[in-house]
N, C-alpha and C positions, 0 to 999 in steps of 0.2 A: 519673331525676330525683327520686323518692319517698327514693330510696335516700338520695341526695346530701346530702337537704332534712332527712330524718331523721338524718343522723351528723350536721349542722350543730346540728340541734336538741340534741342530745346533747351535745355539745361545748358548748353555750354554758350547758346545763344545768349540765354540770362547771364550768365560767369560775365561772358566781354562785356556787358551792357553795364552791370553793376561794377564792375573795375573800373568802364570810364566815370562813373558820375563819384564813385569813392577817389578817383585821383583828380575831379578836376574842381568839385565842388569844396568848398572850403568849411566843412564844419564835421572838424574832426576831434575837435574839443570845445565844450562848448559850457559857457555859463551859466552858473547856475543861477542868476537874476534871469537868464534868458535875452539879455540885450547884447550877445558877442558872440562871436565862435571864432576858431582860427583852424585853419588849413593846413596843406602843404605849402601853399604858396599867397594867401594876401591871411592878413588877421580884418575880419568883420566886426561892427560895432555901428550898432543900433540900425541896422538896415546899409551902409556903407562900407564894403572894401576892397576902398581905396589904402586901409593902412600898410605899409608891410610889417613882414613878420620881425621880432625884437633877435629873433636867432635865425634870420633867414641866408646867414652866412657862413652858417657852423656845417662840416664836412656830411653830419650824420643827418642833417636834414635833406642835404643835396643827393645822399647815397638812398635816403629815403625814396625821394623824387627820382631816381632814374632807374631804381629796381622796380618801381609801380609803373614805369613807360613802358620797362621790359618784360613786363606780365602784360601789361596790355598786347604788342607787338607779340607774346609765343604764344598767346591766344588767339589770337587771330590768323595767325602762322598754321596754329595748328588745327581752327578749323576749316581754312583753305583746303590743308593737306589731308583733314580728314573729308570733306567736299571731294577731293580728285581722287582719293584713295577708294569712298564708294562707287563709282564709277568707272573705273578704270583697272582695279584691282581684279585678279583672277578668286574665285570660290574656294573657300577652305584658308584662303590667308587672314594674317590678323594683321589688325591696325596698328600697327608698331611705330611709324615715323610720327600719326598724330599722338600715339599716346606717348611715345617718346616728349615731343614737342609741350604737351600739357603739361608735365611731369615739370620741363624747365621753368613753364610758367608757376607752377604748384611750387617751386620753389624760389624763385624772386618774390613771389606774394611774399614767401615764407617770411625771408629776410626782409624784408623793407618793412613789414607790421610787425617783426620784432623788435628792430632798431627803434624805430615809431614808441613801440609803447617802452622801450627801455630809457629813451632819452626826453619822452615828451608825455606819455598817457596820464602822469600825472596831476600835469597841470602846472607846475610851481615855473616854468620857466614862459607863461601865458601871464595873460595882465590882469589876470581874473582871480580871485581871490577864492572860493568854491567855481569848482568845474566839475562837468562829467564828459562821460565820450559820447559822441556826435555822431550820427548814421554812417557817417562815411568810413566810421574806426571800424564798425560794427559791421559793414558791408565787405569791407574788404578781410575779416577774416571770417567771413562768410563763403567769400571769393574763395580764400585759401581752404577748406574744405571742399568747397566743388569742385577746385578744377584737383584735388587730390584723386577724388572718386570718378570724375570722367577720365584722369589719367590712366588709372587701376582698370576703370572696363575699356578703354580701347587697346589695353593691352592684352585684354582676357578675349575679347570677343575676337572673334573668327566670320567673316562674310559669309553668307549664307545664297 
């Protein structure tokens, strides 16, 4: 059970860590010359970005940007509460408030990388003529299955 409890830990350790660097790093589409990428928030070109984005004023890229702050924020909420919850909890309970907590996060991921790829994963509204998707598209629905599955077992698991 130590065992279980500790790769869980670890793994959700990874989820926050790769949520922050898919929300803050900007190469979420990226060219396929390889001299650009664009973000959430600056468009990159040739080693520089300083540009802004051509749509960085349109609703769905701002809903994009605050659903991925709030996945950030209920994961780390929720491994705080899952931190107090082994500690403090009585034997035979389960982790209901972190896995509650995940669950929220498992779904602002949801939304915001679908918005994402509904209005932008293509490419056509980037200054780039061929694109693909950029680590950060890739990590954050990466994110969205791990914190689905850390949610599901801090719901299942019972302290031991």
């Amino acid at each position: 059970m130590l065992v279980l409890l500790a790769g869980i830990f670890v793994v959700h350790i990874a989820t926050v860590i790769m949520l922050f660097v898919s929300t803050i790093s900007n190469v979420w589409v990226v060219s396929d010359a390889g001299l650009g990428s664009v973000g959430l928030w600056k468009n990159c070109t040739s080693g520089n970005c300083d540009d802004t984005l051509v749509y960085g004023g349109e609703d769905a890229l701002k809903s994009v940007q605050a659903f991925m702050i709030l996945s950030i924020i209920f994961s780390v909420i929720s491994l705080v509460v899952f931190v107090f919850q082994l500690f403090t909890m009585e034997k035979g309970n389960r982790f209901f408030a972190s896995g509650a907590t995940m669950l929220v996060c498992w779904l602002c991921t949801m939304v915001s990388v679908s918005i994402y790829t509904h209005h932008y994963a293509d490419g056509n509204r980037t200054n780039y003529a061929g694109s693909h998707h950029g680590y950060c598209f890739i990590l954050s629905w990466i994110c969205f299955c791990f914190s689905f599955i850390i949610g599901v077992l801090y719901l299942v698991l019972r302290k031991k």
